[in-house]
N, C-alpha and C positions, 0 to 999 in steps of 0.2 A: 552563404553568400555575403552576408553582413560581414562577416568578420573579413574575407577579401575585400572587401568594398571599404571596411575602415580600415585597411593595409594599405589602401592606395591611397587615401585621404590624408592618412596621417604622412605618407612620404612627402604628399604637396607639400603639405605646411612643413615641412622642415623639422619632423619630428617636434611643434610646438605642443602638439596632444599625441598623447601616446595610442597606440591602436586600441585598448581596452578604454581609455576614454572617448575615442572619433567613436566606437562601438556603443557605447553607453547612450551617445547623444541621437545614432539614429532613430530616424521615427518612419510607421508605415504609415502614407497621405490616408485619410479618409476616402480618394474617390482615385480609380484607377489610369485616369486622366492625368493626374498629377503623379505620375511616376510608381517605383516600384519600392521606393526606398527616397527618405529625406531627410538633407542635412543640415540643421540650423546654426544659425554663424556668429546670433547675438553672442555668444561667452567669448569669442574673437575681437569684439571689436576694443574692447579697454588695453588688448595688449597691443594692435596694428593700428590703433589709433585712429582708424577709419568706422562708415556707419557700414554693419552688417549688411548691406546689400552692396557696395563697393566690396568689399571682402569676397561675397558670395559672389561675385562676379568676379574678379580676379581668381579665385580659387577652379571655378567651372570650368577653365579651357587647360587647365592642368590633371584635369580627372581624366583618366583615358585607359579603358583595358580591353582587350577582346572581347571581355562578357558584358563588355558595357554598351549599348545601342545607343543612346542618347542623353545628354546634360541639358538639363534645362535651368533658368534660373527666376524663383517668384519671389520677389518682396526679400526677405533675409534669409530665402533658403534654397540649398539648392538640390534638385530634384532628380535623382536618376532613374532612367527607365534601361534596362537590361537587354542581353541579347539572347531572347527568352529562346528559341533554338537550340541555341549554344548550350546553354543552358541546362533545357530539358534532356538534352541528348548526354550532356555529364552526367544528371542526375537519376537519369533511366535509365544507363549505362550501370554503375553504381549499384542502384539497385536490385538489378534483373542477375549481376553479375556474383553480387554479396549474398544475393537473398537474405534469410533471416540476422546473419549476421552483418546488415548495414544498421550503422549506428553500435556496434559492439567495439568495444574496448581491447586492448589488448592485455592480458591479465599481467597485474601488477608485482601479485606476491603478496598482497595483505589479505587482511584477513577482515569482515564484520559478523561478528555476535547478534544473532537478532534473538528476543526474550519475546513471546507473544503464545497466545493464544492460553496457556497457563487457566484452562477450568478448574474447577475446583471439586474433588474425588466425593463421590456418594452425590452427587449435585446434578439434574440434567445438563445436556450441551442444547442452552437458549440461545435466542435470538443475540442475546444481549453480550452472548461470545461472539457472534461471529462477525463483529470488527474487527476487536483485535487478530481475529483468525486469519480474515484476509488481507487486513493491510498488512499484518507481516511478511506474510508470502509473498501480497506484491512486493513489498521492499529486500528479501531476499531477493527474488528473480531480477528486479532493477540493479540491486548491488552488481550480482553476477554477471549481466553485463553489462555492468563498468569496469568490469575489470577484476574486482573484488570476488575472493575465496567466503560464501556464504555461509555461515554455521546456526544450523535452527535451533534455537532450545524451547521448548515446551517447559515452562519449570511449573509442574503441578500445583496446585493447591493442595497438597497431601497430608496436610502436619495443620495444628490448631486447635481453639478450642471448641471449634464447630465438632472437632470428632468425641470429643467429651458429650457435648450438647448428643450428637449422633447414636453415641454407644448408650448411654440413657434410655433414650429413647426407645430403641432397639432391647432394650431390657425388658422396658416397661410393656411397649406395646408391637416389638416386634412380630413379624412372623416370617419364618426361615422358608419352608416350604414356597413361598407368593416373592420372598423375595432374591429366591434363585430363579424361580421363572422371568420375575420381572425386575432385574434389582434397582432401578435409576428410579421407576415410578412407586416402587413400592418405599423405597429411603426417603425421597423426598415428602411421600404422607406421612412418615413418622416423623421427619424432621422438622415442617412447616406444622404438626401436633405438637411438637416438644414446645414453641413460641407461643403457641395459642393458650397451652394450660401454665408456658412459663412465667406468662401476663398473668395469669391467677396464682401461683405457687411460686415464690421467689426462688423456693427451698432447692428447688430444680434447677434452677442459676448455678447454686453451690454444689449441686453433684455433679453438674457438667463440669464443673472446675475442678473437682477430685479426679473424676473419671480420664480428664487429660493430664494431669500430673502423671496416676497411674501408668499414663499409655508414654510418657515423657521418662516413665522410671520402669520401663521393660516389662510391666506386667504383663504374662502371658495368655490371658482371656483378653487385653484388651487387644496387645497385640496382633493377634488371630482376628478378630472383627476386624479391626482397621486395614491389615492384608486383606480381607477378604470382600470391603468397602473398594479398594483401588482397585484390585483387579476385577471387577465386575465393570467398577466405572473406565478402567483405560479400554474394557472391549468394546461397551458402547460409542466411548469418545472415536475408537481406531473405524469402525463405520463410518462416521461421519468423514474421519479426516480423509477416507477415502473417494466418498462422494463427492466432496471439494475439491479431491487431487492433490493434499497439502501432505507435505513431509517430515518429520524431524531428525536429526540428525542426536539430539537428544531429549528425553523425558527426567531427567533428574531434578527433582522437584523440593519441596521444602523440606522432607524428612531425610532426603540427602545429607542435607550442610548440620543435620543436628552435632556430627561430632567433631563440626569445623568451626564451629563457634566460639569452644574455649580459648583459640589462640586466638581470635581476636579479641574479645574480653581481656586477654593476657598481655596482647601489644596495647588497647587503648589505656591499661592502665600504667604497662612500663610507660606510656607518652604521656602521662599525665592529664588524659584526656576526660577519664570517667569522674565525677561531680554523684556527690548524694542529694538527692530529691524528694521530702518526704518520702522516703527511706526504700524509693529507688533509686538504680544508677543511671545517671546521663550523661551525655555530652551536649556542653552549651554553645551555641552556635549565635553569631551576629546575625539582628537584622529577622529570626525566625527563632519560634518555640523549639525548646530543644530536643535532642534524639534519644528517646527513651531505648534502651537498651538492658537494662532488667526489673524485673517488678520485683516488689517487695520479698514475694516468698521466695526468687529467684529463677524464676519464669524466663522464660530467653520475649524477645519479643521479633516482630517483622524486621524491624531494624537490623537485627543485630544477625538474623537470617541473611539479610540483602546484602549487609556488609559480609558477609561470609561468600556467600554467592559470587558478590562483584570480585573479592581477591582470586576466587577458585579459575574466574573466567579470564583474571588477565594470565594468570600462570599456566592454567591450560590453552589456550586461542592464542595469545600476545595480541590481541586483536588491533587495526588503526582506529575502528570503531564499534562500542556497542550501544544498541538500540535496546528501549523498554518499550515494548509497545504496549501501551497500560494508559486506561478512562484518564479525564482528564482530573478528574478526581481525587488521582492520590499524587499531582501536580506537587504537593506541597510533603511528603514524604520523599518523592526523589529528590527535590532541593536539599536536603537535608541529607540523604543519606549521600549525595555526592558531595555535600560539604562535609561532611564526618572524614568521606575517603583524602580531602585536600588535605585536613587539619592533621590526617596522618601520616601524612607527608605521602602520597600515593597522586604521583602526580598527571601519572597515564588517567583519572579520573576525569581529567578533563576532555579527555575522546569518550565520555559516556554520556549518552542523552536520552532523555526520556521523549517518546513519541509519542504526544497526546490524542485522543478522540472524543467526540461526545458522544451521548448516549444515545439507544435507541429505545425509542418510544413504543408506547402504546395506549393508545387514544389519548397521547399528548402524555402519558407518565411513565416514570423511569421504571421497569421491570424488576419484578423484586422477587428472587426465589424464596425468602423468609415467608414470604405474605401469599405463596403460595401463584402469584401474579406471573404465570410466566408463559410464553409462548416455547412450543419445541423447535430449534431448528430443524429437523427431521422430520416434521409435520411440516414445518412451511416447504421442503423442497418437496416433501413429496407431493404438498399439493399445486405449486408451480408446474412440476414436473406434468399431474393431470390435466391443468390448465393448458399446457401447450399440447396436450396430446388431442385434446379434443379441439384443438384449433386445425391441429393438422387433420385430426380424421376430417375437417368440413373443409379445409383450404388444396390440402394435398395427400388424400387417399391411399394414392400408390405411392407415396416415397418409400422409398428400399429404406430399413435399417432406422422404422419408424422410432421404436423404444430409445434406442441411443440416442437420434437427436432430440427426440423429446428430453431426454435425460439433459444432452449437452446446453439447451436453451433454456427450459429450466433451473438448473442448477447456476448456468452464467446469468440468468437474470438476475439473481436475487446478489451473486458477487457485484455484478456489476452496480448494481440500484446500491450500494454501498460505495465504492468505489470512485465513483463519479462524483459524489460531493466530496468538497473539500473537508478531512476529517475531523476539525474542530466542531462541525455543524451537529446540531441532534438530529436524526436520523427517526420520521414516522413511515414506517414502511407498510405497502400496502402490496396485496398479490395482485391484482388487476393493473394497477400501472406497470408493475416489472413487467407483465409478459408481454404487454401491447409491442405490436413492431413499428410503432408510430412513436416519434417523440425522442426525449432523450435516456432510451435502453440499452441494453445487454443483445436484447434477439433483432433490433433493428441495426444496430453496428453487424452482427451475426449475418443477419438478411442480404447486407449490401455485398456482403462477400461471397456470400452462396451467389446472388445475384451473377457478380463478377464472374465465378468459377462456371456456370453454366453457359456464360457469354463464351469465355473461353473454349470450352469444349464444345459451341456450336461453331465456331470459327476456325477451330479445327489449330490453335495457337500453337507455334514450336518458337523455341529462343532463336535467334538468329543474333552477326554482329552487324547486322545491314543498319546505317543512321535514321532517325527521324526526319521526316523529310519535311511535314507540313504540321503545326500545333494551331488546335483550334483553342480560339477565348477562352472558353472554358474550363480549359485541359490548362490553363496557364496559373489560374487558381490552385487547382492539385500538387503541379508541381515546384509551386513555392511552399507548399504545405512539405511535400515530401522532403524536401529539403532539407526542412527544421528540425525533422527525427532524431537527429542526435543529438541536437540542443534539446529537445525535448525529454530527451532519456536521462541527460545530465541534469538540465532543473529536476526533476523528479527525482535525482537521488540524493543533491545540493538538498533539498525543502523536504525530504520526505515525503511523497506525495503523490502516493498512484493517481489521484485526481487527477492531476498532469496530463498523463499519458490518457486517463480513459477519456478527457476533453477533445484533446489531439484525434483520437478514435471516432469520433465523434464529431468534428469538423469535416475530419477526409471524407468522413461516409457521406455528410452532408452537401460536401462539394462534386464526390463521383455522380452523386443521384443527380444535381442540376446538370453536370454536363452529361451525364445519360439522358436525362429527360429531354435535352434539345441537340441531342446527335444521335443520327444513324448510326451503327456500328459496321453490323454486317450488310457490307455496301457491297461484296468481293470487290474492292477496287486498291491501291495503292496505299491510300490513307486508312484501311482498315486493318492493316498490319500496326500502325501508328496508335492508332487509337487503342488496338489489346495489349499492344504493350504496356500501354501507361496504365489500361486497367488493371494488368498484371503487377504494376508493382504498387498500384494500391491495395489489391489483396493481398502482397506480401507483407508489406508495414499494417496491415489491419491485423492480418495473423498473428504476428506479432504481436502489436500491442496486447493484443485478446490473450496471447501467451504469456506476456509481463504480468497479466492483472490476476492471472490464474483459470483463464477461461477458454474452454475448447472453439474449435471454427468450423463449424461441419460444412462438408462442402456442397450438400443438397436440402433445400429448408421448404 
């Protein structure tokens, strides 16, 4: 409605502002008294040579649309209130009509690369994954409807000198038998062993770094470990990604690009780009420490990985855009490794962006698999998952098809308790505030829609194209919310930023519940057709959103 409303503004003025600027300038009043929408006149007055309240007076009897009910004018601005009928019956029309796809795009032809979730093999799947886990998924599901062809890569953590430090260890203090029964908890006590005696034995530093040469130069014992480190870890990780609902389209990880690295070593030096460094090779970049891309003995490093990776991804995708979804942490490696790609003349690099987050906590510090500090994700859902069960065995006994939605409220709690802050924030996560249905949650967004769907089916709801006939106060709220949906979808893929949407989720729900709390519904009278509709298409946009973030809607809670 904004952007009509600065369509009609801007015609007044004689195209003196463009619609994306009359758009830019409106504001919503603080009190619903003063309008729906307001538009101030000060930037007006130095070019019409008059005081912004002559202006906004002169301007007010020129605003005039169907949807508009009334112009009013205060002080230097001027105020419109809507012809919220009109309105709501567009916008409920639209919605009941689109369902899920209001607010979808119509697909483009491009393409976006998303890089996330990327554990690291022989390593549990922590807490401390499961940002990057699911902001990327919500930002695939966002891309896709905008329009955008989504492409997931998972790129493992599979190659390093952690597997040297790994295969040591395993040497020294393995046991085969414990760790085919168990292999994620049994790796990581030899592996968090390997640090603890490597603080006492340096000597052990130097056999990790043999041991991945080895494994870097085809040896076939090391070989063998290291296949048989990944595939224990991608079955445990393939659980999880199931209980989240998350997918890839591909797993090709760091020990992929090993034999794609040479040609680019081979073009940065036809470009004159590689530089000796104590008596390794870099590229030196403006403005930041340079991009180390071989060690001394000839070691490849992440750089020179990523730059392999980044060419592999425009030749394969062409993508318009790729996303890293990577801690904010190695903030200062992607600067570099996309300034390596410009300096090499690779000029699509500038469609690649890194999607930062912070970290997630515990008891206020940063999770460290080394130090042995680690939370499972797979413990926290399953104990969310307990937590809602025994809220239901005491709230709702007989719900049919108990296990699943404990599963669905559970598992979307702990997405959601993520989700909802904005991703730069660090993140102390606890189990008792996810599961509350009080507050700003995963199972109270959840609640309001179950809520919604049992209204429905007591009312006995069918679609009809009969108009809205009567909108009450509160219903007026909703449906200016409804409205913003597709701006909503679009900032959220502009910003990167499931936040967006799970906010947006989170408002609607706050707004159906006040005008629930102070209206009848099932009145059988006239206006109770009126009112399931509207509530019908706020369980549509809740679904939704709950869809975008990667979280189920169960329809009985």
């Amino acid at each position: 409605m904004k952007t009509k409303l600065a369509q009609v503004i801007a015609t007044a003025l004689q195209d003196s502002l463009t619609i994306e600027e009359v758009e830019a300038l409106l504001e919503t009043p603080k009190h619903a008294q003063l309008g729906d929408v307001a538009f101030p006149c000060f930037i007006l007055a130095k070019k019409y040579k008059k005081s912004p309240h002559t202006i906004a007076s002169e301007l007010a009897i020129k605003i005039h649309g169907t949807f508009i009910q009334e112009v009013r004018v205060e002080n230097a601005y001027i105020n419109v209130f809507y012809n919220q009928l009109q309105i709501a019956q567009d916008i409920v029309t639209q919605v009941l009509v689109q369902q899920s796809r209001y607010g979808t795009k119509e697909k483009n032809g491009q393409k976006v690369a998303i890089d996330f979730s990327s554990p690291n093999i022989a390593k549990p799947f922590s807490m401390g994954h499961l940002r990057s886990t699911v902001i990327g998924h919500a930002l695939a599901n966002i891309a896709e409807k905008q329009g955008y062809e989504a492409n997931r890569i998972n790129h493992l953590g599979d190659w390093g000198t952690q597997f040297g430090k790994l295969i040591v260890a395993y040497k020294l203090w393995g046991n085969k038998e414990a760790i085919e029964q168990n292999p994620i908890t049994e790796l990581l006590k030899i592996y968090v062993k390997f640090h603890d005696e490597a603080e006492q034995d340096d000597a052990l530093n130097d056999q990790a770094r043999q041991a991945f040469k080895a494994l870097e130069d085809g040896n076939e014992e090391a070989t063998a470990l290291w296949k048989w480190f990944r595939d224990a870890s991608l079955s445990e990780f393939n659980a999880i990604y199931s209980m989240l609902g998350v997918h890839f389209d591909s797993y090709n990880g760091e020990a992929f690009y090993n034999d794609k690295m040479q040609p680019v070593v081979e073009e940065l030096t036809a470009k004159a780009l590689l530089e000796q460094s104590d008596g390794a090779m870099v590229v030196k970049l403006e403005g930041m420490p340079p991009s180390l891309i071989m060690k001394k003995d000839g070691a490849t490093l992440y750089a020179t990985r990523d730059l392999a990776a980044a060419i592999y991804r425009y030749n394969t995708y062409q993508p318009a855009k790729v996303y890293y979804v990577v801690g904010n942490e190695q903030s200062l490696h992607f600067k570099q490794l996309f300034a390596v790609l410009q300096k090499m003349g690779h000029t699509w690099a500038a469609n690649y962006e890194h999607i930062p987050f912070g970290m997630m906590l515990k008891d206020g510090k940063k999770m460290s698999t080394r130090k042995g500090k680690v939370v499972l994700l797979a413990d926290v859902l399953r104990e969310t998952i307990e937590a809602v069960t025994k809220n239901i065995e005491v709230k709702n006994p007989q719900l049919p098809n108990k296990a699943q939605v404990a599963n669905e409220i559970g598992i979307g709690a702990v997405i959601f308790n993520d989700l909802k802050n904005d991703r730069m924030n660090d993140i102390e996560f606890s189990i008792e505030k996810m599961v509350t249905f009080e507050g700003e949650t995963g199972p109270y967004v959840q609640y309001t829609n179950a809520r919604i769907q049992t209204l429905l089916s007591k009312g006995h709801f069918e679609l009809d194209a009969e108009p809205i006939l009567r909108l009450d106060e509160e219903a007026w709220e909703i449906i200016k919310l409804l409205g913003t949906f597709p701006a909503v979808i679009e900032t959220a893929f502009i910003q990167a930023s499931p936040a967006v949407i799970a906010k947006f989720s989170l408002g609607l729900s706050r707004s159906f519940n006040k005008y629930y709390a102070n209206t009848k519904f099932l009145t059988n009278d006239l206006q109770e057709k009126d009112r399931l509709k509207i509530a019908n298409t706020v369980s549509i946009l809740l679904e939704e959103s709950l869809r975008l973030l990667g979280i189920k809607a169960p329809k009985e809670m």
